[in-house]
N, CA, C, O and CB atoms as a CASP TS submission, in Angstrom:
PFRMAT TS
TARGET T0000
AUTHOR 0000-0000-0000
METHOD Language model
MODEL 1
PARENT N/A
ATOM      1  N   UNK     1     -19.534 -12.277  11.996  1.00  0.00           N
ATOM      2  CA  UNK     1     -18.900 -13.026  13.053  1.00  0.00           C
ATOM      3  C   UNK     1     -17.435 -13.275  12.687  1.00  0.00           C
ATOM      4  O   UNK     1     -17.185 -13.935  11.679  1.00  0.00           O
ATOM      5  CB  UNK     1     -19.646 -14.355  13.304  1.00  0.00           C
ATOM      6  N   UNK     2     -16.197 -12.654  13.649  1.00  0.00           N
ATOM      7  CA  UNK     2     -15.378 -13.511  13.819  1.00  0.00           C
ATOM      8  C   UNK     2     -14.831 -14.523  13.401  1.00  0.00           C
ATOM      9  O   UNK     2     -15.658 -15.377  13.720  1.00  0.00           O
ATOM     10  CB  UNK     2     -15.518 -13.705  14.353  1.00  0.00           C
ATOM     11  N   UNK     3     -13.874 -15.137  12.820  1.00  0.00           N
ATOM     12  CA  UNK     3     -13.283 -16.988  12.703  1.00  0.00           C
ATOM     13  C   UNK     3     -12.000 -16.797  12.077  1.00  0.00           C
ATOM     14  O   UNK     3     -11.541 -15.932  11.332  1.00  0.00           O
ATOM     15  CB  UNK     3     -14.329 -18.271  11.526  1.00  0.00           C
ATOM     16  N   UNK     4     -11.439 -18.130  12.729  1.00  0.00           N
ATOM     17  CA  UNK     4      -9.985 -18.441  12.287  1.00  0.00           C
ATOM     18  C   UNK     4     -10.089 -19.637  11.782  1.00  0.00           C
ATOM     19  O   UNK     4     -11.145 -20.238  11.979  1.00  0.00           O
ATOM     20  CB  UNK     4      -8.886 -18.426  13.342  1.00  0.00           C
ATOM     21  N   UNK     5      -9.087 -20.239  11.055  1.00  0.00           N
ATOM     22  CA  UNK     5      -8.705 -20.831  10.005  1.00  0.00           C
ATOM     23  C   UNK     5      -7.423 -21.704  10.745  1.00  0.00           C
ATOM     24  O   UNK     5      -6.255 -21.329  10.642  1.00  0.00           O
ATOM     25  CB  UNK     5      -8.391 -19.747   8.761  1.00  0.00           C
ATOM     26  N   UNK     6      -7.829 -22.915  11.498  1.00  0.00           N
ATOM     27  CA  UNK     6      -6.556 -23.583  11.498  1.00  0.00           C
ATOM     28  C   UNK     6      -5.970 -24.220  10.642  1.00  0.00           C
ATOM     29  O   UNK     6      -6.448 -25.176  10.031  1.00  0.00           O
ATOM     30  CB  UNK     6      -6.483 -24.254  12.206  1.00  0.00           C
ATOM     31  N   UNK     7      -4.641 -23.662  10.475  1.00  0.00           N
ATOM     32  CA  UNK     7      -4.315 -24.776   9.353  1.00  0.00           C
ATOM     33  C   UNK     7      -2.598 -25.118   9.974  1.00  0.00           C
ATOM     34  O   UNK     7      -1.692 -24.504   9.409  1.00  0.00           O
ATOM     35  CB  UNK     7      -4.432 -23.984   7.329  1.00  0.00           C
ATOM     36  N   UNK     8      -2.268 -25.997  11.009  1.00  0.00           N
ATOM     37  CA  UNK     8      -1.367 -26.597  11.647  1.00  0.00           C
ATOM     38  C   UNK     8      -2.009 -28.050  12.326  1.00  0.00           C
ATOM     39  O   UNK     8      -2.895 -28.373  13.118  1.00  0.00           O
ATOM     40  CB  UNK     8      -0.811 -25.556  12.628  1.00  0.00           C
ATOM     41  N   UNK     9      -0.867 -28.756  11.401  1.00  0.00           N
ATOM     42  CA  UNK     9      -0.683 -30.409  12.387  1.00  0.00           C
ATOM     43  C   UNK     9       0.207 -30.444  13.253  1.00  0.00           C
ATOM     44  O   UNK     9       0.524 -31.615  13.462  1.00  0.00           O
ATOM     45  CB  UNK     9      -0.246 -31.749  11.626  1.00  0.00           C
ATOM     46  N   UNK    10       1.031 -29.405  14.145  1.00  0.00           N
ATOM     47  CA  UNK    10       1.692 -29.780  15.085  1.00  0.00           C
ATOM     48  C   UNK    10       0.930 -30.390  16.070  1.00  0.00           C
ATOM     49  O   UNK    10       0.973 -31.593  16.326  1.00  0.00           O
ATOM     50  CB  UNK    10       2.360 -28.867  15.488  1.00  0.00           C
ATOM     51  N   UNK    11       0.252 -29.589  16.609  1.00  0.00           N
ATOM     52  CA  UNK    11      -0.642 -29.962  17.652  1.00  0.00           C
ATOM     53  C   UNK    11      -1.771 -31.171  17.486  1.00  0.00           C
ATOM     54  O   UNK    11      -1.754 -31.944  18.444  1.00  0.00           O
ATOM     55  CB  UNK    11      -1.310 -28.748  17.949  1.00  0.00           C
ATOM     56  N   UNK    12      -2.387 -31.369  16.839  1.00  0.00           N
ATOM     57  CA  UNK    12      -2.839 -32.575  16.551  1.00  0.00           C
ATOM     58  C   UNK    12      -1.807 -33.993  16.261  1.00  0.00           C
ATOM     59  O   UNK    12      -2.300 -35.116  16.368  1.00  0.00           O
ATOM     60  CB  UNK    12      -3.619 -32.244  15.447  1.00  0.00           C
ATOM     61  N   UNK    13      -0.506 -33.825  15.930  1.00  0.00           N
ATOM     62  CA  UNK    13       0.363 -34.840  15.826  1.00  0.00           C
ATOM     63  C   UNK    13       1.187 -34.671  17.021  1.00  0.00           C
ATOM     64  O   UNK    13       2.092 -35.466  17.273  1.00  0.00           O
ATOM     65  CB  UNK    13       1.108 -34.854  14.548  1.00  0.00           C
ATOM     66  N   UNK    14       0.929 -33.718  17.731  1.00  0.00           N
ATOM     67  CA  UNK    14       1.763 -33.754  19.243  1.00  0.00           C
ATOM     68  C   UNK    14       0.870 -34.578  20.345  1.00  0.00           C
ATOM     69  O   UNK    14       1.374 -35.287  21.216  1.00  0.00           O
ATOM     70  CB  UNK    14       2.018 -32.007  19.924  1.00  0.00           C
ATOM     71  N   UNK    15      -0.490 -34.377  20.175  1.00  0.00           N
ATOM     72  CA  UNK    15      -1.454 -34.192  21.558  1.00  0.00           C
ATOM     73  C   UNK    15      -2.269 -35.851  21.000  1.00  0.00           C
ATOM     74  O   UNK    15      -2.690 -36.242  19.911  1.00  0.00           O
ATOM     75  CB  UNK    15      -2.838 -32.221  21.625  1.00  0.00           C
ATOM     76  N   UNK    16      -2.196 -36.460  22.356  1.00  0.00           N
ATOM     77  CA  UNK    16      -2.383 -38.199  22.014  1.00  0.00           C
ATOM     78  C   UNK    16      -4.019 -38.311  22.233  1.00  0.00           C
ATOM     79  O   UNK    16      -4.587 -39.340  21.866  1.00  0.00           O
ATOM     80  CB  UNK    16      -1.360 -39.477  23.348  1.00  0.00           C
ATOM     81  N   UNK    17      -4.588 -37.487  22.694  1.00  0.00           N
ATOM     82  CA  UNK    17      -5.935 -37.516  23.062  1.00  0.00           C
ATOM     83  C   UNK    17      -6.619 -35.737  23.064  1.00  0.00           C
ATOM     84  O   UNK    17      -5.869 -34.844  23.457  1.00  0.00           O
ATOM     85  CB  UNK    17      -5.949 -38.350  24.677  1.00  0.00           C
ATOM     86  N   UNK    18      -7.970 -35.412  22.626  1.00  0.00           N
ATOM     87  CA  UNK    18      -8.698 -34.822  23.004  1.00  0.00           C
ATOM     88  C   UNK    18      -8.530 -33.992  24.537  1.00  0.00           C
ATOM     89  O   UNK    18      -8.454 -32.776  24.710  1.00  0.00           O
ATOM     90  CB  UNK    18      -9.548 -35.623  22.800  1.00  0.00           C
ATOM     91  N   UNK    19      -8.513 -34.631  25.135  1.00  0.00           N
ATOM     92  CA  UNK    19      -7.663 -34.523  26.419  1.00  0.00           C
ATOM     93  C   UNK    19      -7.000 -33.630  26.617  1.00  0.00           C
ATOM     94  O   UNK    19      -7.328 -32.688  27.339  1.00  0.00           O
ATOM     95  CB  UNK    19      -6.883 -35.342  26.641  1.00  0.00           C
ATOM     96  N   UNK    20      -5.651 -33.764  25.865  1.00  0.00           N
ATOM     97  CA  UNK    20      -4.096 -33.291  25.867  1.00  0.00           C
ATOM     98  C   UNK    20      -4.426 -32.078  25.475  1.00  0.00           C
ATOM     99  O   UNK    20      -4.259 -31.097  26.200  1.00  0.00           O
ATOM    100  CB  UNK    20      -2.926 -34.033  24.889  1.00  0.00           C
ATOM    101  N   UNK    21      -5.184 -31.988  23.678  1.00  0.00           N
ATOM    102  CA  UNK    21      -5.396 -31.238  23.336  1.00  0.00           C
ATOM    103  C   UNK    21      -5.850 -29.805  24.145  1.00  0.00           C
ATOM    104  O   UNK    21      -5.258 -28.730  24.233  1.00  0.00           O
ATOM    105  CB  UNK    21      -5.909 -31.778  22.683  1.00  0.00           C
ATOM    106  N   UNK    22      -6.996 -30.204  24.627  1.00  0.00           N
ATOM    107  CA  UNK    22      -7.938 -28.918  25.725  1.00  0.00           C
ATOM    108  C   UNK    22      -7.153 -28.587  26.239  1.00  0.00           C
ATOM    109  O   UNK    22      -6.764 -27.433  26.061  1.00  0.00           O
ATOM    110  CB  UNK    22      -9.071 -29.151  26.842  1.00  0.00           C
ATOM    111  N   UNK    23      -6.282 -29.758  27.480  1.00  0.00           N
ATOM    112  CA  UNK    23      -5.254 -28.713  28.288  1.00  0.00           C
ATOM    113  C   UNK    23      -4.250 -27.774  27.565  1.00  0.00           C
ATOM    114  O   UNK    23      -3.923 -26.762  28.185  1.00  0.00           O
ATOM    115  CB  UNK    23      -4.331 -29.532  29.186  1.00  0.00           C
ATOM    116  N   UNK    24      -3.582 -28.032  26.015  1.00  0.00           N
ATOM    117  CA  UNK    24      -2.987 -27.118  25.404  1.00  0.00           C
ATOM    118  C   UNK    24      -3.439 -25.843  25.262  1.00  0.00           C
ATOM    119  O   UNK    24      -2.698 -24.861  25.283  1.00  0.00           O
ATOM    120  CB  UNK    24      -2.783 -27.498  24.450  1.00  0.00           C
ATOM    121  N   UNK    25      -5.232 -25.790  25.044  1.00  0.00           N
ATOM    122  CA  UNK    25      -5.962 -25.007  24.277  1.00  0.00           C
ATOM    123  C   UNK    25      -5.659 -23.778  26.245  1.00  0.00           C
ATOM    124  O   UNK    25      -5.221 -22.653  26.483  1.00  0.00           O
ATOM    125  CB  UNK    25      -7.987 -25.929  23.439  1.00  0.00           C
ATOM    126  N   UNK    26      -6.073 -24.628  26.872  1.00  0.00           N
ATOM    127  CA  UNK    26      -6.331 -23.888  28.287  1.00  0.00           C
ATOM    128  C   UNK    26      -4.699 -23.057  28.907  1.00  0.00           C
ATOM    129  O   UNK    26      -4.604 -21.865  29.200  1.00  0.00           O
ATOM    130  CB  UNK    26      -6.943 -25.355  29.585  1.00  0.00           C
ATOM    131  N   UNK    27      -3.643 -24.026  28.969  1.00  0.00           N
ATOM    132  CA  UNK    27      -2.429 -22.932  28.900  1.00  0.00           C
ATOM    133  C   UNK    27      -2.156 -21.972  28.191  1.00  0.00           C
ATOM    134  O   UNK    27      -1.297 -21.141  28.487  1.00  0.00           O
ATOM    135  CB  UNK    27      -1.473 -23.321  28.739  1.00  0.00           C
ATOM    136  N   UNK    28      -2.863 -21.950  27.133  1.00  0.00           N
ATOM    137  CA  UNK    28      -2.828 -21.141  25.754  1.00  0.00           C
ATOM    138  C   UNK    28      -3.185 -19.865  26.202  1.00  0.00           C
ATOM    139  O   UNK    28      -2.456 -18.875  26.252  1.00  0.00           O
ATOM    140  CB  UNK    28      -3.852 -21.649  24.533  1.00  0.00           C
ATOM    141  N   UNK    29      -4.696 -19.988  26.617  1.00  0.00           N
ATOM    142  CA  UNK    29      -6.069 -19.251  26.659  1.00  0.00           C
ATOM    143  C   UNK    29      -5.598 -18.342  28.046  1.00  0.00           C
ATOM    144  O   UNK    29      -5.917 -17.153  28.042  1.00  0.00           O
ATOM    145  CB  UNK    29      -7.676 -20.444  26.861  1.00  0.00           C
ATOM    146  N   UNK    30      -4.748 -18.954  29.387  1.00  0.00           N
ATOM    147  CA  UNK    30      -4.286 -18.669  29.954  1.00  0.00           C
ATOM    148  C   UNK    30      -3.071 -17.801  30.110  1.00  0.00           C
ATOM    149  O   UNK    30      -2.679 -17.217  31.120  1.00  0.00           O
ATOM    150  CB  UNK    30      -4.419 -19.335  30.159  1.00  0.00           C
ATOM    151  N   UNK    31      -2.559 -17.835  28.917  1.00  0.00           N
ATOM    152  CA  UNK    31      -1.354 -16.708  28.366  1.00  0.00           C
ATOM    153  C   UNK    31      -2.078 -15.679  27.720  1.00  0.00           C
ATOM    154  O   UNK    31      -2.120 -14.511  28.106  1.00  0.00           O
ATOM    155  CB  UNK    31      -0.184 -17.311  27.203  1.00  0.00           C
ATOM    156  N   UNK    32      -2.604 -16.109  26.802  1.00  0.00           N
ATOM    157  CA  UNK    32      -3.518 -15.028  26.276  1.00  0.00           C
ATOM    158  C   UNK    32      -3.564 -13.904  27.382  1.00  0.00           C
ATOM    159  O   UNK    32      -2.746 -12.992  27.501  1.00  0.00           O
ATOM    160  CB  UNK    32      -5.053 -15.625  25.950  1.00  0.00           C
ATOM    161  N   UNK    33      -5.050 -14.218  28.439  1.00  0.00           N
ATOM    162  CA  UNK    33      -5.624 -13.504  29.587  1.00  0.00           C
ATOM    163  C   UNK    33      -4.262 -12.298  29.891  1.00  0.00           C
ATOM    164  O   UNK    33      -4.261 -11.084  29.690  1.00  0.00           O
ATOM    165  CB  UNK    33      -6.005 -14.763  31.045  1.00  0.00           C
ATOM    166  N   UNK    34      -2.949 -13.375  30.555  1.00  0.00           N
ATOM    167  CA  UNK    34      -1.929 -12.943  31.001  1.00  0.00           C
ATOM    168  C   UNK    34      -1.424 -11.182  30.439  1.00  0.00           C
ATOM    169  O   UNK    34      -1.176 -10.146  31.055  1.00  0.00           O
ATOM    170  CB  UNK    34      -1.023 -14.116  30.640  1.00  0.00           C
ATOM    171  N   UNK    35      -1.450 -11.570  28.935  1.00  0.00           N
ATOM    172  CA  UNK    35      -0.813 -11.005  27.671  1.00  0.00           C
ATOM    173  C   UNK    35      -2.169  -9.361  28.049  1.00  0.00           C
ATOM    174  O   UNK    35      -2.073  -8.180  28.386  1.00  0.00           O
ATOM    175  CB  UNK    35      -1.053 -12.432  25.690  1.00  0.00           C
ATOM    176  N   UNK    36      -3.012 -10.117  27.787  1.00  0.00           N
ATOM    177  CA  UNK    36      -3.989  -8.639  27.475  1.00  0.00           C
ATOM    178  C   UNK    36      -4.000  -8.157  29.365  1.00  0.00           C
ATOM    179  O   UNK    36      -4.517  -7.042  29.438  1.00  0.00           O
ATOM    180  CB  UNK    36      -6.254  -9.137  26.541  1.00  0.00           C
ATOM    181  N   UNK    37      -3.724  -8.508  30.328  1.00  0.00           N
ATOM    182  CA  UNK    37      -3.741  -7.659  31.186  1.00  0.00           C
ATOM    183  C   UNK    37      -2.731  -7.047  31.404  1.00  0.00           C
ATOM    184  O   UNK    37      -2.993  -6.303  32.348  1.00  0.00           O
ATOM    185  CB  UNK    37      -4.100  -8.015  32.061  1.00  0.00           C
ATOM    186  N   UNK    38      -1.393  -6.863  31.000  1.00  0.00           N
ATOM    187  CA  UNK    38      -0.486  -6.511  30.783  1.00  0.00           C
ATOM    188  C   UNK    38      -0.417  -5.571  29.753  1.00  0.00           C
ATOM    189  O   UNK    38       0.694  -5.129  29.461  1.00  0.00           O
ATOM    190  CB  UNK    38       0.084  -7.354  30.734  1.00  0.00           C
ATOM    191  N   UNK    39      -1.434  -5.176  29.134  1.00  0.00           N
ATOM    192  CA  UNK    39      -1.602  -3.816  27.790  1.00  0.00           C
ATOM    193  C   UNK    39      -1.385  -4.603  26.576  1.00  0.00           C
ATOM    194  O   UNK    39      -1.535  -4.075  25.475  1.00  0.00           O
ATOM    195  CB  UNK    39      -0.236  -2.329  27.778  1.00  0.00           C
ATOM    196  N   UNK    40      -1.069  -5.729  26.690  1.00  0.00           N
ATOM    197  CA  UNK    40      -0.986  -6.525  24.792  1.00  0.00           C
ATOM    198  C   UNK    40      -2.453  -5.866  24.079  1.00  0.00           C
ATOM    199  O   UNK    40      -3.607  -5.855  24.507  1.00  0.00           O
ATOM    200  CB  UNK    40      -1.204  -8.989  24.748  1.00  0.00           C
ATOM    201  N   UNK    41      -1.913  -5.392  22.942  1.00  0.00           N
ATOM    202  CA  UNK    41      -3.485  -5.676  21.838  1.00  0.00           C
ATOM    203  C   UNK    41      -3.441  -6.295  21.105  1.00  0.00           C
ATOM    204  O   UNK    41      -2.293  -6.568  20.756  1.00  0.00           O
ATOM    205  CB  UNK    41      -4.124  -4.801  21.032  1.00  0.00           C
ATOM    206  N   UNK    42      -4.579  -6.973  20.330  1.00  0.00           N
ATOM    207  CA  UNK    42      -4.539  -6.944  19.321  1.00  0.00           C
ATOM    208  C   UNK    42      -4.370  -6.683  18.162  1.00  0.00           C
ATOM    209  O   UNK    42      -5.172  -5.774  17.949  1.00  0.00           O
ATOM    210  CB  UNK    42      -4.742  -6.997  19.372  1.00  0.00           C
ATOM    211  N   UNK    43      -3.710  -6.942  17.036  1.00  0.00           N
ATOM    212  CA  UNK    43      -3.158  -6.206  15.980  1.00  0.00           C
ATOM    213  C   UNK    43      -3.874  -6.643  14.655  1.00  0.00           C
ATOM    214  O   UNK    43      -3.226  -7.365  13.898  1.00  0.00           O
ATOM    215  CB  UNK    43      -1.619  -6.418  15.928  1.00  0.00           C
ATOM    216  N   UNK    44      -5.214  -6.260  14.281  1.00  0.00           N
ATOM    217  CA  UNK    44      -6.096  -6.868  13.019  1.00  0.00           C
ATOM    218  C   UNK    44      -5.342  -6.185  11.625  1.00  0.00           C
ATOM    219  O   UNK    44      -4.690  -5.151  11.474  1.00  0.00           O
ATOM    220  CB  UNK    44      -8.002  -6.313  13.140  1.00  0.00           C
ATOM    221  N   UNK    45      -5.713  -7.160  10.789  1.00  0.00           N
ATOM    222  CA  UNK    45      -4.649  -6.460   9.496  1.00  0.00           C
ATOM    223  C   UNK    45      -5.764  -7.256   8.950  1.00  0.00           C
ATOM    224  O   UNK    45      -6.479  -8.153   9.397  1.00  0.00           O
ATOM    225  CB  UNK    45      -2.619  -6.812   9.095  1.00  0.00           C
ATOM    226  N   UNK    46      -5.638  -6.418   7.466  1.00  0.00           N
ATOM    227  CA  UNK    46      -7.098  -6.744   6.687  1.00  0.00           C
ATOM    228  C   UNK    46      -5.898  -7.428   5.844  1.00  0.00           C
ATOM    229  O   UNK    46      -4.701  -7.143   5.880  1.00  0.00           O
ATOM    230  CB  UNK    46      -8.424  -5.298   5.890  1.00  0.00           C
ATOM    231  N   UNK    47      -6.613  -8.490   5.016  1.00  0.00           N
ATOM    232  CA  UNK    47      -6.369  -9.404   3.852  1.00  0.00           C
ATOM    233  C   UNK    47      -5.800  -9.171   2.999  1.00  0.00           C
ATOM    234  O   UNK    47      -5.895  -7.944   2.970  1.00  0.00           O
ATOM    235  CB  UNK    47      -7.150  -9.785   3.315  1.00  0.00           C
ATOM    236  N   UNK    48      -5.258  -9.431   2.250  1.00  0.00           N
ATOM    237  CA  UNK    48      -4.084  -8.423   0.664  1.00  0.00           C
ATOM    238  C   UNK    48      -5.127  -9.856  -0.342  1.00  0.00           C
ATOM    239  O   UNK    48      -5.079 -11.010   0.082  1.00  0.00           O
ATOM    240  CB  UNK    48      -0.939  -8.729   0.675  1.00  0.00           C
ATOM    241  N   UNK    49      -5.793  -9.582  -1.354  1.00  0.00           N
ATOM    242  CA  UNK    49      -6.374 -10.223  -1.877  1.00  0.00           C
ATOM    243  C   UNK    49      -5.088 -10.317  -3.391  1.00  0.00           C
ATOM    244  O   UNK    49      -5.338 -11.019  -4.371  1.00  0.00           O
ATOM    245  CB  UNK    49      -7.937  -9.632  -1.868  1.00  0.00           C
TER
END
């Protein structure tokens, strides 16, 4: 499976509620969509250990 690793306090020291947060997560999620119907890919790069 999949997973990311947040590791940023902007957004948690920006966003005053749970709330705020989601709607960030949803404009986000909404660019995203935007991005990949427009031909964006994804670009996976493996780990440098």
């Amino acid at each position: 499976m999949s997973f990311f690793t947040w590791k940023d306090d902007g957004l948690t020291s920006d966003c005053a509620s749970l709330e705020a947060m989601a709607s960030r997560f949803e404009e986000t999620a909404s660019l995203i969509k935007r991005l990949s119907q427009k031909g964006f890919k994804l670009k996976k790069r493996k780990k440098i250990s």
